[in-house]
N, C-alpha and C positions, 0 to 999 in steps of 0.2 A: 140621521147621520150623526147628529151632533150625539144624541143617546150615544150611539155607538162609542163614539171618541172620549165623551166624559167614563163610560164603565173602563174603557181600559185604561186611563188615566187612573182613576182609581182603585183598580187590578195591580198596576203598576207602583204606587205609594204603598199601599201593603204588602206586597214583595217586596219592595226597600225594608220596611219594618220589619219584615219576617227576618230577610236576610240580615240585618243588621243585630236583631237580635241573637239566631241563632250563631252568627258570628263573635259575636261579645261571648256568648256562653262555650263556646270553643277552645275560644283565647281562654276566658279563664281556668279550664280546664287542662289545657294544652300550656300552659305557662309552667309547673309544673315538670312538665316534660323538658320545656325547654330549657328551663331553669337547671336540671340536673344536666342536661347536654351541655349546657354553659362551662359546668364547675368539668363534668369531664376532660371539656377543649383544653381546660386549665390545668390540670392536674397534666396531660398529654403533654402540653408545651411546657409547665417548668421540669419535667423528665427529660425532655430534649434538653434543653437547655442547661441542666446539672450533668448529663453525661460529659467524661470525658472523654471526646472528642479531638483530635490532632487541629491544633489551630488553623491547618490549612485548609482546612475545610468550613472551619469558621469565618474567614474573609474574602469579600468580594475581590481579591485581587486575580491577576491576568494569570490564567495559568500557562502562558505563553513565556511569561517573564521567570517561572520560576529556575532557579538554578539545581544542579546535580544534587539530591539528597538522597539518604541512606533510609535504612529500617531501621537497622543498629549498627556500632561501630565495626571499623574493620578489626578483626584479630579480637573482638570486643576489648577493645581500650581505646580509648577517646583521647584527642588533645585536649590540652588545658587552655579553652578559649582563653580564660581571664588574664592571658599573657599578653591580651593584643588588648592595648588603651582602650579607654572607654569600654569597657567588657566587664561586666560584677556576675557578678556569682547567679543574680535573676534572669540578665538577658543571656547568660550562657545558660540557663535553664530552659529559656522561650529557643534558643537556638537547638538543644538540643531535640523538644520535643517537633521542630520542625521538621529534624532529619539531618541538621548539619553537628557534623560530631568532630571536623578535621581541619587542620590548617587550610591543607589541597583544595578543598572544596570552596572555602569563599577565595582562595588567592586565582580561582578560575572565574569567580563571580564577571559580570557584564555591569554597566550603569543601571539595566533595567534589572537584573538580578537584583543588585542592591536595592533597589526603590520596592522588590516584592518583598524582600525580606524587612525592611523597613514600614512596611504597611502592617506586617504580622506582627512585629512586634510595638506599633505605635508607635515609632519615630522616624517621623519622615526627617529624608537625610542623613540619619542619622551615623549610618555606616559610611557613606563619603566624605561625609564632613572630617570623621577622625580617622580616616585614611586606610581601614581595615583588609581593603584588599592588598594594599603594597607591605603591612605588617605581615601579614596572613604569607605571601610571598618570601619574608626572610624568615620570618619563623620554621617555615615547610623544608627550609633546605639546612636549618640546624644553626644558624646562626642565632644572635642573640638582639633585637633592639632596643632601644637604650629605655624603654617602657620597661621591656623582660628583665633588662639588667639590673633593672634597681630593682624588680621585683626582687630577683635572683638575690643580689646582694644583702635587702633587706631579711629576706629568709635564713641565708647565712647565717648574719649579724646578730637573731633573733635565738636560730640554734645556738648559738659560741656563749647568747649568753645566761641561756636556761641549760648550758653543760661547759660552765668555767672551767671543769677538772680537763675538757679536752684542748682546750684553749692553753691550756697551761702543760699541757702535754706535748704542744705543736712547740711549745716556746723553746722546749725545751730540745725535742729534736732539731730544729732551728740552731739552738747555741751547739750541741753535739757535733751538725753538720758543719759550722762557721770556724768550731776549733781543729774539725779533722780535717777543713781544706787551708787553714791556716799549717797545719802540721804537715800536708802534704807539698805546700807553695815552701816552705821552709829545710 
């Protein structure tokens, strides 16, 4: 009996060996394999990741929260975010590509609307803080906020003075109109 127990004990150590063997010689032969499987996953995943893609699909945010977005613009013409504070020229860029192109659409925004929209473009809060939906609301009805107005004015101020000839043309209708109502009052 004991015969017995020590052959297979010893059956059994050279089947380790074997196995181990022929497994080392696998691997190294299958490493190879692997190793190109490796650089493919990679090549795979930075093409995902250089596509462009619509940010909305790039964050874990609730698609429960998101608010009304578009394809493209109505009429294709867009408002001009950067009317409403805190708005440059990049986060009206991230806004567009999320689908908001219109006053109307964030002055319908909700708290959690804001917080989705705020997640996509990396700044939480950001839109509450500087009050974008109550801007978004007088903008949409054609008024001016005192943000747009200096915009506005500053635009003005900017043209009059890269075209003094018109500047100097208004002065002038100006005095024209000041002496013919002078002439009419008399």
């Amino acid at each position: 009996m004991i015969e017995v127990a020590s052959l297979i004990i010893a059956n059994l150590v050279i089947a380790l060996v074997i196995g181990f063997l022929i497994g080392y010689l696998v691997g190294k032969i299958g490493d190879n394999r692997y190793s190109s499987f490796l650089q493919n996953r990679d090549i795979i995943k930075r093409k995902k990741e250089n596509t462009n893609l619509n940010p909305i699909f790039k964050k874990n945010s609730n698609v429960y929260n998101k608010p009304l977005i578009l394809s493209a613009p109505k009429f294709l013409k867009k408002d001009d975010l950067t009317r409403i504070k805190s708005i440059d020229d990049e986060i009206e860029v991230c806004l567009n590509k999320m689908g908001i192109f219109h006053y109307d659409q964030i002055s319908q925004w909700s708290n959690k609307n804001c917080d989705w929209a705020d997640e996509l473009i990396s700044l939480p809060g950001y839109s509450r803080d500087n009050n974008w939906v109550s801007q978004a609301k007088v903008l949409e009805t054609g008024h001016e906020t005192p943000f747009s107005q200096k915009l506005k004015d500053e635009k003005e101020q900017l043209e009059n003075d890269l075209n003094p000839d018109l500047v100097e043309e208004e002065i002038d209708k100006e005095k024209k109109s000041d002496k013919s109502n002078k002439e009419d009052v008399s």
